[in-house]
C-alpha positions in Angstrom: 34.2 80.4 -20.1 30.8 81.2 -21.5 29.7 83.2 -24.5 27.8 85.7 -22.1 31.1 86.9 -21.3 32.5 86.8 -24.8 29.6 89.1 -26.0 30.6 91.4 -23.0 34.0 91.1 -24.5 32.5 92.2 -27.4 30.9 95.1 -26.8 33.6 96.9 -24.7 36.2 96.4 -27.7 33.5 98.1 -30.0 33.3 100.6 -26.9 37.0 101.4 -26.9 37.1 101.6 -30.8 34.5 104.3 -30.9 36.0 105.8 -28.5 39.4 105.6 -30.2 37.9 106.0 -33.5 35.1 108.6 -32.8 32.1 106.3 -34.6 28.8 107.0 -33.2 28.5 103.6 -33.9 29.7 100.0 -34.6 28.3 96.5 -34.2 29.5 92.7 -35.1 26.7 90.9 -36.5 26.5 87.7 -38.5 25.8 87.2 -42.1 21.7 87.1 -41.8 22.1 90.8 -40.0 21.9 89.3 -36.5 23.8 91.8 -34.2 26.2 89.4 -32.1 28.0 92.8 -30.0 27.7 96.4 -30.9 28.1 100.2 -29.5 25.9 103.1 -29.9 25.6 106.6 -29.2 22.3 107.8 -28.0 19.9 107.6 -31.0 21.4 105.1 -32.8 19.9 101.6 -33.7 21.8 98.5 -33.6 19.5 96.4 -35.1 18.7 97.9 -38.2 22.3 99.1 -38.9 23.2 95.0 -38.6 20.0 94.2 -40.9 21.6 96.5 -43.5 25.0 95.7 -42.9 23.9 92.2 -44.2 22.1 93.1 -46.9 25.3 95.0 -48.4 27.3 92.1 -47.7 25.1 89.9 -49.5 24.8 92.5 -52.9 28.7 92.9 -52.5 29.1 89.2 -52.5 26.9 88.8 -55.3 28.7 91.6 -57.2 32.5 89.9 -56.5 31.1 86.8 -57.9 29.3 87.8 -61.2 32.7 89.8 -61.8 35.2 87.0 -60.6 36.7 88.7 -58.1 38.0 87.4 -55.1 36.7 87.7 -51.2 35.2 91.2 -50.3 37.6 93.1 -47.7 35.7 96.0 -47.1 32.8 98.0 -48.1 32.1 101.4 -47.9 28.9 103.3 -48.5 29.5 107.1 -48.6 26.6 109.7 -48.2 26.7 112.9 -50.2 27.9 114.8 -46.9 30.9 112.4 -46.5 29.6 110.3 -43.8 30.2 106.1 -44.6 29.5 103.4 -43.2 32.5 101.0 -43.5 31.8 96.8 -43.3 34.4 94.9 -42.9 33.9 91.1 -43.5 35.7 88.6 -41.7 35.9 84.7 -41.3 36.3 83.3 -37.9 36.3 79.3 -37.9 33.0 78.5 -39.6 31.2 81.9 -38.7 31.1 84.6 -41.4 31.1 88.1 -39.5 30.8 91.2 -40.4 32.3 94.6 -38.6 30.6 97.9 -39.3 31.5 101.1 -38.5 29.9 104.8 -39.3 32.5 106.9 -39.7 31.4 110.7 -39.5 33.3 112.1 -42.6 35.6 111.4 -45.5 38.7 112.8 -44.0 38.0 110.8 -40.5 40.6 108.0 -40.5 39.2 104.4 -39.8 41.7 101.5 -40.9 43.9 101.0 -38.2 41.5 100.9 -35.3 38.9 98.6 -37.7 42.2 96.8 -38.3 42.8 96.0 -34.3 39.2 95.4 -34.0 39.4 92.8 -36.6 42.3 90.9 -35.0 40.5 91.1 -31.6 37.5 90.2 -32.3 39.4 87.4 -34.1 41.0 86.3 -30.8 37.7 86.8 -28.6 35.5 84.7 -31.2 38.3 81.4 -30.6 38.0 81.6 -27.1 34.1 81.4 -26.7 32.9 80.0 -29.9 34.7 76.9 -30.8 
């Protein structure tokens, strides 16, 4: 197995779950805002929603420490029209990842299919990254 195919892996899970989930967009990206895998609609940029995907992971982290609280399990950053984008952190071996989902609007249910992802993502990571 090589990590070209896990990547591949990757990126048609994130295909599925915006399919399944209706997000214009989702990507896996590493704690520096390097995208790893991701899925976009036409329009949408990978690479800067991974650079600020990390950078609210690294405030977030930040914040849970000054106030003592424990590991982050999501973060959501909502928009005035309802639109958020959802991170969900995750620790795979050594590797801290992030998942990151737009969602189009308040009401639009997210956690189960980010859930799936999660466990996936999970299971591809072991089998081309150890």
């Amino acid at each position: 197995m090589n990590q070209s195919s896990g990547s591949a892996q990757l990126n048609e899970l994130l295909a599925k779950m915006n399919t399944e989930g209706e997000f214009p967009i989702s990507v896996v990206t590493d704690a520096q805002g390097l995208p790893i895998a991701w899925a976009a609609s036409q329009g949408m940029d990978p690479e800067r929603q991974s650079a600020v995907v990390a950078l609210i992971q690294k405030a977030a982290t930040q914040v849970s420490k000054q106030l003592g609280m424990a590991d982050t399990d999501e973060i959501s950053f909502f928009d005035s029209n309802g639109q958020h984008l959802v991170c969900r952190p995750l620790l795979v071996g050594d590797f801290q990842l992030i998942l990151a989902v737009l969602v189009p609007d308040r009401d639009h249910t997210y956690r189960r299919v980010t859930n799936h992802a999660v466990s996936e993502i999970r299971r591809i990571w072991k089998s081309y990254w150890k």
